[in-house]
N, C-alpha and C positions, 0 to 999 in steps of 0.2 A: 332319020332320027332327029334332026335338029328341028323339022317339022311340030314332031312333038312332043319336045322340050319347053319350046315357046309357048306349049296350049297352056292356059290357063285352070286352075283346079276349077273356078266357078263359071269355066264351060259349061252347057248344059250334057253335055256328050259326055263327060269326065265326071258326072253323080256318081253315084252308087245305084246298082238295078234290085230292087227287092221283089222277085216273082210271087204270088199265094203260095205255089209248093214248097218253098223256101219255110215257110210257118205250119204247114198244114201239119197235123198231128196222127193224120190216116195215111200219110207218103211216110215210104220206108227210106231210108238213106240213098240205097239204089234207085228209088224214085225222086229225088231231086231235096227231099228236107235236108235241112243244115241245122237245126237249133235243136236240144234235147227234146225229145217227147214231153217232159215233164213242161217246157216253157212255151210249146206249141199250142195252139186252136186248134180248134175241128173248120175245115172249109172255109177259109178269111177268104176276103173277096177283095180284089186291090183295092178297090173304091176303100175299103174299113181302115185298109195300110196306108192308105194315102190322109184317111182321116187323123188316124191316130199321130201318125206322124207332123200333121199341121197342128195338131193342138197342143204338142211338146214344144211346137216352135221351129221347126226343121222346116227348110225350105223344101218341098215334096211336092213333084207331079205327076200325072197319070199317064200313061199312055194306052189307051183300051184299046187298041188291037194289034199287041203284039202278044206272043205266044209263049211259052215256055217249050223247050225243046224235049224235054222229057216228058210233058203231058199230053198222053195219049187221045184223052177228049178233048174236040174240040167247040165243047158248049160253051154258051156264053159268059157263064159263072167262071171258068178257069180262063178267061181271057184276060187280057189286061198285065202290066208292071209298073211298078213306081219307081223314079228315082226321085235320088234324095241327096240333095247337097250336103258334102260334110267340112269340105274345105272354104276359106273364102280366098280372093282377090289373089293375096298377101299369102298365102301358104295356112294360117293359123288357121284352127276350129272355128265352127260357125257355133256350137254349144261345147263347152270343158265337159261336160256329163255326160256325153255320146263320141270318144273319142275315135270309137270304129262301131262299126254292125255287124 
């Protein structure tokens, strides 16, 4: 535990992981979405998450080959997740207008 206490929030391990199914708006709950239908896409691709995200200003990177556990295809399209810094150094936000995801 004291291990990791001492980690730091702007670790790169300690992001936040935003998988596609996570947005997709064709995943039922049981298949891994988390955000209302109404606020999802059809099929985001991490690469667009990883976009969207750097042009708000969030520190966000990619990593294309890992998987999401509940997605059954393993085509290239559903590959990939992002994280995304929310904390810095010091504990505070890195943006006031993104307080969680």
């Amino acid at each position: 535990m004291a291990c990791a206490a001492a980690r730091s929030p702007a670790d790169q391990d300690r992001f936040v992981c935003i998988y596609p199914a996570y947005l997709n708006n064709k995943k039922t709950i049981a298949e891994g979405r988390r955000i209302p239908i109404s606020k999802a896409v059809e099929n985001p691709t991490a690469t667009e998450i990883q976009d969207v995200c750097s042009a708000v200003g969030l520190n966000a990177f990619l990593e294309k080959n890992k998987m999401y556990s509940r997605e059954w295809n393993r085509d290239a399209q559903y590959r990939g997740r992002v994280r995304i810094q929310l904390k810095q150094e010091d504990g505070s936000l890195c943006l006031t207008q993104f307080p969680s995801l």
